[in-house]
C-alpha positions as CSV (number, residue, x, y, z in Angstrom):
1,X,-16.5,-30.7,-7.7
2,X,-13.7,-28.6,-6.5
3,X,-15.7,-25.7,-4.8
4,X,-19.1,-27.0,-3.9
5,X,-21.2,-24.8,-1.8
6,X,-18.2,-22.4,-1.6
7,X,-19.4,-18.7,-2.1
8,X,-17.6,-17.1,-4.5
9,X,-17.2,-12.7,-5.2
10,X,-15.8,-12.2,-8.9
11,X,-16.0,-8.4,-8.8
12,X,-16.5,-7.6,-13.1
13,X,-17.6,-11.1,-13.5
14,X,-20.4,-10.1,-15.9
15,X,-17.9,-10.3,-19.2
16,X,-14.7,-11.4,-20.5
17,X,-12.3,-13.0,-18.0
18,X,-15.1,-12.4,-15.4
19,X,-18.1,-14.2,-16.7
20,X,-15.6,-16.7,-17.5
21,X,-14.7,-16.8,-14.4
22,X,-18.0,-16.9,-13.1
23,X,-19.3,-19.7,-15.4
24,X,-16.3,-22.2,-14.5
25,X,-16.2,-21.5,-10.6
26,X,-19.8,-22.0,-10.7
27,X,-19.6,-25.6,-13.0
28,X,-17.4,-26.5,-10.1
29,X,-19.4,-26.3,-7.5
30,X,-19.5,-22.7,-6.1
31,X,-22.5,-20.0,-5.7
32,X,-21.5,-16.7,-7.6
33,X,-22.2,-13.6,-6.6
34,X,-21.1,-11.0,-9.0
35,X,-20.2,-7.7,-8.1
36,X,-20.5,-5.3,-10.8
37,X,-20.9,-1.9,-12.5
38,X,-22.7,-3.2,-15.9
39,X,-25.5,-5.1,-14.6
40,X,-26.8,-6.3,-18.0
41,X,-24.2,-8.2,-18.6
42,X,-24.3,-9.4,-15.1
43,X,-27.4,-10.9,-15.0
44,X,-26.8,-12.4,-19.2
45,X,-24.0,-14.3,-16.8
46,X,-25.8,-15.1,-14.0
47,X,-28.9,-16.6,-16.2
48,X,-26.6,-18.7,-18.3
49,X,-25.5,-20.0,-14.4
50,X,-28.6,-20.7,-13.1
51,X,-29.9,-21.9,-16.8
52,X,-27.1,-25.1,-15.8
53,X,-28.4,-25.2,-12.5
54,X,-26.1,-23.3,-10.8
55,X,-26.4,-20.1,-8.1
56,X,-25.7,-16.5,-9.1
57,X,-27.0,-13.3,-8.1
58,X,-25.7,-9.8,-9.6
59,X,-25.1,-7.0,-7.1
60,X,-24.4,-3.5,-8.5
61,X,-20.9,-2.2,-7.3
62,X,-18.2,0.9,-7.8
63,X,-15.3,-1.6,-6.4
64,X,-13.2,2.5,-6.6
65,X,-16.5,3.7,-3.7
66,X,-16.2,2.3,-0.2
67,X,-19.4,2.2,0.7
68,X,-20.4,0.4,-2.4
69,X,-18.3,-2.6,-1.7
70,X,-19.1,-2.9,2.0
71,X,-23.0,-3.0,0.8
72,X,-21.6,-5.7,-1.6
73,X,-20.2,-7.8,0.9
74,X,-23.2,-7.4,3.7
75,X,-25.5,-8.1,1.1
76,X,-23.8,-11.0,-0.3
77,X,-23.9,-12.1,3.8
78,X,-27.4,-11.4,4.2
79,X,-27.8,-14.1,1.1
80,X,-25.8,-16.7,1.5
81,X,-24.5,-16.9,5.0
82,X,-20.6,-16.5,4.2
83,X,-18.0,-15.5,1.4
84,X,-14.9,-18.2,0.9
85,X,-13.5,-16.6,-2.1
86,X,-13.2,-13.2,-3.4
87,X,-11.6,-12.3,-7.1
88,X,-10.8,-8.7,-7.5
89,X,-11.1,-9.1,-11.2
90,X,-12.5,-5.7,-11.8
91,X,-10.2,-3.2,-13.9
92,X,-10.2,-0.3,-16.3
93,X,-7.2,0.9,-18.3
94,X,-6.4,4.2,-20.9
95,X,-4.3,4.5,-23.1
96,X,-2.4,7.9,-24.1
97,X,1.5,9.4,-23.5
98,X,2.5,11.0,-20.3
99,X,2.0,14.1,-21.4
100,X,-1.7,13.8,-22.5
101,X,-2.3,11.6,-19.5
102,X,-5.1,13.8,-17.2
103,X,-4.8,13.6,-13.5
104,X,-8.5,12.0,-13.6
105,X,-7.2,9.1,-16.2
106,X,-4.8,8.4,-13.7
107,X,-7.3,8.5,-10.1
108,X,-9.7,6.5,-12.4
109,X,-7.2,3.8,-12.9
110,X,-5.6,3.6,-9.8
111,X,-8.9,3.6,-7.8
112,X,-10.3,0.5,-9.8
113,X,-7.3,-1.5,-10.2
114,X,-5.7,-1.2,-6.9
115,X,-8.1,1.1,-4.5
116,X,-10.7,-1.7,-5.5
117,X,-9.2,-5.1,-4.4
118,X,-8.2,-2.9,-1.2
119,X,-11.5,-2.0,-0.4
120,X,-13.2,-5.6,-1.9
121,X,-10.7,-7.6,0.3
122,X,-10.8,-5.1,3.9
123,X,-14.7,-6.1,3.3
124,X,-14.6,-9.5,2.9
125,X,-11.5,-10.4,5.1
126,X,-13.6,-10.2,8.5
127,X,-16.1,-12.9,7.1
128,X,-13.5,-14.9,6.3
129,X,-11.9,-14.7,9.2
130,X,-15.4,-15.8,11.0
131,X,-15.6,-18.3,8.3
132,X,-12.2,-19.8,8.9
133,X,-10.7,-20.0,5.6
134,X,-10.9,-17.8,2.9
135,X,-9.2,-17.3,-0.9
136,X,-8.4,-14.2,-2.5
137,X,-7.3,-13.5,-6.3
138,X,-6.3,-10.1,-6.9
139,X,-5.4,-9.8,-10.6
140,X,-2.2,-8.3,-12.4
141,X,-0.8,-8.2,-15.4
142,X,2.0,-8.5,-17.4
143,X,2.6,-4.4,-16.4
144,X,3.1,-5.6,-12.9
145,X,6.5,-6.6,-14.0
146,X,7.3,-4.5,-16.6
147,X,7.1,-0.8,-18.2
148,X,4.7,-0.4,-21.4
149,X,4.5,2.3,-23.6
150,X,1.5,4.5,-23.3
151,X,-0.1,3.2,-19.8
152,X,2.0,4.9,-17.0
153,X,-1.1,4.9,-14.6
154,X,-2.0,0.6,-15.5
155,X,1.7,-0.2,-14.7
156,X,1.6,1.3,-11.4
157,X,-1.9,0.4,-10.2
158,X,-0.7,-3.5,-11.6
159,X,2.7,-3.3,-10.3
160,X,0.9,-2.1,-6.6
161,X,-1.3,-5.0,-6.6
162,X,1.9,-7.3,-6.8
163,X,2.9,-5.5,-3.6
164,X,-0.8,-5.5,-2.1
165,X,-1.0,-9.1,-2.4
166,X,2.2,-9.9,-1.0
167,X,1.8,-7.5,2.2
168,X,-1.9,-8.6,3.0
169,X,-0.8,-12.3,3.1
170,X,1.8,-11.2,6.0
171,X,-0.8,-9.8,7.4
172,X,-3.2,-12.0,7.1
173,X,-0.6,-15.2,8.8
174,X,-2.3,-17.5,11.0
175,X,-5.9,-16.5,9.4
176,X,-5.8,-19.4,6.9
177,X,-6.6,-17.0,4.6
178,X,-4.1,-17.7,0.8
179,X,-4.2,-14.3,-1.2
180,X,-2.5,-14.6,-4.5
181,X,-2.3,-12.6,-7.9
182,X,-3.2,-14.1,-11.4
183,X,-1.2,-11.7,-13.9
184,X,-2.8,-12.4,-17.6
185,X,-1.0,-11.4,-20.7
186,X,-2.5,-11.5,-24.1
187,X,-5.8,-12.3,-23.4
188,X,-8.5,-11.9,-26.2
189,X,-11.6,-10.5,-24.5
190,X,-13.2,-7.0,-24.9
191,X,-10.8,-5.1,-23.0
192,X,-8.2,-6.3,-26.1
193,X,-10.4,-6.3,-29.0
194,X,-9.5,-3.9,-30.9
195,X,-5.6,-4.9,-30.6
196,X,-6.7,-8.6,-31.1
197,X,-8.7,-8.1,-34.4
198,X,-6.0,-5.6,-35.8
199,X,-5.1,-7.1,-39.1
200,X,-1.8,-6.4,-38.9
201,X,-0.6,-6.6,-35.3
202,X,-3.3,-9.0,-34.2
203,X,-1.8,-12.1,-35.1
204,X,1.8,-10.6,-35.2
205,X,1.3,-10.2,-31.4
206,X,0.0,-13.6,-30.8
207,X,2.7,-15.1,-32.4
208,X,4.7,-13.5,-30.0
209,X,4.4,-15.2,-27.1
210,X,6.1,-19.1,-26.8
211,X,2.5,-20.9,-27.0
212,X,2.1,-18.9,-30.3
213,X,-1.4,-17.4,-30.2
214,X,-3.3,-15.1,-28.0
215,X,-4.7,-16.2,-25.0
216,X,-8.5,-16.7,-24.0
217,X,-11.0,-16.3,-21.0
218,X,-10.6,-20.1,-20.6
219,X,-6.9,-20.0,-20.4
220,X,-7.2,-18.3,-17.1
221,X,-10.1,-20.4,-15.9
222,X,-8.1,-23.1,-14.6
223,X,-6.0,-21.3,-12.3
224,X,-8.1,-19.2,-10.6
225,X,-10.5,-22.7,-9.8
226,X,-7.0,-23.9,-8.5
227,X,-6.1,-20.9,-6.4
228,X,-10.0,-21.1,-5.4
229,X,-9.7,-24.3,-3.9
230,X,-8.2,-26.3,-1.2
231,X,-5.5,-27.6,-3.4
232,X,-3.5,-24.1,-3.1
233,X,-3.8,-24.2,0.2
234,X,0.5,-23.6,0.9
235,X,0.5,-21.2,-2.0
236,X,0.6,-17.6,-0.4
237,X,1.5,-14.0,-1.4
238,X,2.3,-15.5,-4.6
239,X,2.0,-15.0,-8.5
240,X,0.8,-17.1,-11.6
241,X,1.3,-15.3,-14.9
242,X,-0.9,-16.4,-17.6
243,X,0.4,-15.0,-20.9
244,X,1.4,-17.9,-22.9
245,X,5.3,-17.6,-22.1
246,X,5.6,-13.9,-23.3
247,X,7.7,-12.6,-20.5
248,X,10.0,-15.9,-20.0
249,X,11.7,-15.6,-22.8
250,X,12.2,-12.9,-26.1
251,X,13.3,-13.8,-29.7
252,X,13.9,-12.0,-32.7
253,X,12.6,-12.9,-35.7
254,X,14.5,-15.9,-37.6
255,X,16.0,-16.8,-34.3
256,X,14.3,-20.6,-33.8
257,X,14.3,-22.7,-36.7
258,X,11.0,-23.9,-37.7
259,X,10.9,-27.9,-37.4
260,X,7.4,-28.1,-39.3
């Protein structure tokens, strides 16, 4: 096991990519403690955890309200002793034109996505720091490296976290502390439903990307249990993007020749 007895934050980790998240991190090893709004679904995750013998508990937290998170990462303390990885999976995204776009839209987004891994990480950090070593996933997107139409306030809190990541690790040199960004594309998971069951752009858009489908929770599993563990341990202020080849590379259609 890759992570055993590591303890592991996945902040949102009580659906999609997060209780994905949750489940694999914990099948390698690692105690879970999952830091969310919707605690339901965080404790569905956390039972189907301990149901294969694994350690979870669910802590309510507003990753966007300071002293939410810092009650997060004391409690999380008070239970298990230490934290080794954190994963500011957390996120909330609207979609509307500039010009309908409300000022609170925009505060809500950009205090989830990018206020909360600030606040989640200046919580943790001093732990890990006491710990010794410590990993940190903030997660992107594909709008951290691009503009999209209709989510002004996403592609700014995503792009941010690209530079949050990046200047923490500076700051964080000598710590042994690794902070990195996952950036998923096309992922199917509630936060893409609707455009993922669309019966005409849903499978249009998968076929898109170079891997030809649309992604799933599993796809990103793998690399953030990599990033998690000691084998990323000279990978820093860096980014993985997870979107089945989408951004390397555009065709049109008729441009590769089917070999089938």
């Amino acid at each position: 096991m890759k992570l055993k007895n590591r303890i592991a934050i996945i902040t949102g980790g009580g659906k999609g990519i997060g209780a994905e998240l949750s489940l694999k991190l914990a099948s390698e090893g690692a105690k879970i403690i999952i830091a969310e709004m919707d605690v339901p679904n965080g404790e569905r995750t956390a039972k189907k955890i301990r149901e294969n013998n694994g350690e979870a508990i669910v802590i309510k937290t507003n990753v966007a309200d300071e002293d939410s998170v810092n009650n997060m990462a004391n409690e999380a303390i008070n239970v298990f002793g230490k934290i080794d990885i954190l994963i500011n999976n957390a996120g909330t995204r609207h979609i509307n034109n500039i010009l309908d776009h409300t000022k609170q839209q925009w505060d809500d987004m950009l205090s989830v996505n990018l206020t909360g891994p600030y606040l989640c990480c200046k919580a943790v950090i001093p732990h890990m720091i006491k710990g010794g070593k410590g990993k940190i996933i903030n997660f992107g997107s594909i709008a951290s490296f691009m503009g999209r139409p209709d989510r002004v306030a996403y592609v700014a809190a995503k792009t941010g976290v690209l530079g949050l990541t990046r200047a923490l690790a500076v700051d964080l040199t000598g710590k042994n502390i690794n902070i990195n960004t996952i950036c998923p594309g096309l992922i199917s998971t509630p936060f893409n439903q609707k455009f993922a069951e669309d019966p005409e752009l849903g499978e249009v858009w998968g076929k898109e990307t170079i891997v030809g489908r649309w992604g799933k929770p599993s796809d990103i599993a793998g690399a953030a249990i990599f990033l998690s563990s000691d084998d990323s341990d000279f990978i820093n202020g860096s980014e993985i993007k997870i979107d089945g080849g989408w951004l390397a590379a555009k065709t049109r259609k008729g441009e590769i020749t089917n070999n089938e």
